[in-house]
Each structure stands twice: as structure tokens, then as C-alpha cells.
C-alpha positions in Angstrom: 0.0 0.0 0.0 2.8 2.1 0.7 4.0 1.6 -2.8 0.8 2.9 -4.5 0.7 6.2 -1.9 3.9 6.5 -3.1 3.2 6.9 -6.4 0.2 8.6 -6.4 2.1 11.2 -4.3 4.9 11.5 -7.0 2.3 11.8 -9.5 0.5 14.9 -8.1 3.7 16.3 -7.4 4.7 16.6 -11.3 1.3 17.2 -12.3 1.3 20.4 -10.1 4.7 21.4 -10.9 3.3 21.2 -14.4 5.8 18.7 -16.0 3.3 16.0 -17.6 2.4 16.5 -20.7 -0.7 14.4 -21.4 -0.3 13.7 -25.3 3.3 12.4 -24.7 1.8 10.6 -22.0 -1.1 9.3 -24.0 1.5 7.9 -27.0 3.8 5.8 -24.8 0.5 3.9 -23.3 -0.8 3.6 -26.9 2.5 1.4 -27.3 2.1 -0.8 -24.5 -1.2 -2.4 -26.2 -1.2 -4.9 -29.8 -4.4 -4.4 -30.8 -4.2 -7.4 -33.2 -3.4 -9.5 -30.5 -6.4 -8.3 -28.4 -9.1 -8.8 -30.6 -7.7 -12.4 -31.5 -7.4 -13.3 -27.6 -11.2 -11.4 -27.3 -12.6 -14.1 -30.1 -11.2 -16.9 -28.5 -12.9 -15.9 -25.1 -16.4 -15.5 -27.0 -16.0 -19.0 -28.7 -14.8 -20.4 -25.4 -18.1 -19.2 -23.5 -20.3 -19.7 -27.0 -19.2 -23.2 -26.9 -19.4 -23.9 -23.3 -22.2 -25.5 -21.1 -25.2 -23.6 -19.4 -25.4 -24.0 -16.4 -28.3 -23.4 -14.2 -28.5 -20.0 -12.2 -28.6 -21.9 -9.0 -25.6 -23.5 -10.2 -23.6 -20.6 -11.0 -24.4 -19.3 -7.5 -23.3 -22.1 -6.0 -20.1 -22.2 -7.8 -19.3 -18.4 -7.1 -20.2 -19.2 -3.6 -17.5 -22.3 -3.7 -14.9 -20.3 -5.0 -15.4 -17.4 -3.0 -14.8 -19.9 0.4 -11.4 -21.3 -1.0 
């Protein structure tokens, strides 16, 4: 926790001392993402869950119940 005070703290700092510059900023995020590689991960998501079984509601609250205990 420390470490995100931290941060945050640094972050205000250079924001008021005006030294961020939100487009430069904005274009080194941009890089941290492939797009490509995103959507193809995204399909195989929806064809997992498209191709999977239903399950009851009762089930599914049961389940998330389960996994919530472990």
C-alpha cells in the first residue's frame, strides 16, 4: 500500500509542478497495447463461453459461492 501512496504522491507532485504532458503521455501507453493480439485473444474468449455449457443459475451461485470460500 505504501507503494501505490507513493506513487500517487509523486504523480501529483509533477502534475502540479506542471511537468506532464498528457499527449506524450497518451502515446507511450498507446504502445504498451497490440491491438491485433487483443481482438484475436477477445474471439477466442467468446467462442470459449459460446461453446461452453449452461449452467443453471442456482448452479452458478453455487459455484461463485464455492470459489469465494477457498
Amino acid at each position: 500500500m505504501t507503494d501505490v501512496f507513493r506513487a500517487i504522491s509523486e504523480a501529483i507532485m509533477i502534475i502540479a509542478a506542471g511537468k506532464h504532458d498528457p499527449e506524450k503521455a497518451h502515446k507511450r501507453v498507446k504502445t504498451f497495447y497490440d491491438w491485433r493480439q487483443i481482438a484475436m485473444r477477445t474471439e477466442k474468449v467468446y467462442r470459449t463461453v459460446m461453446h461452453s455449457r449452461q449452467m443453471e443459475l442456482m448452479e452458478r451461485i453455487e459455484r461463485y459461492v464455492g470459489a469465494l470460500q477457498q
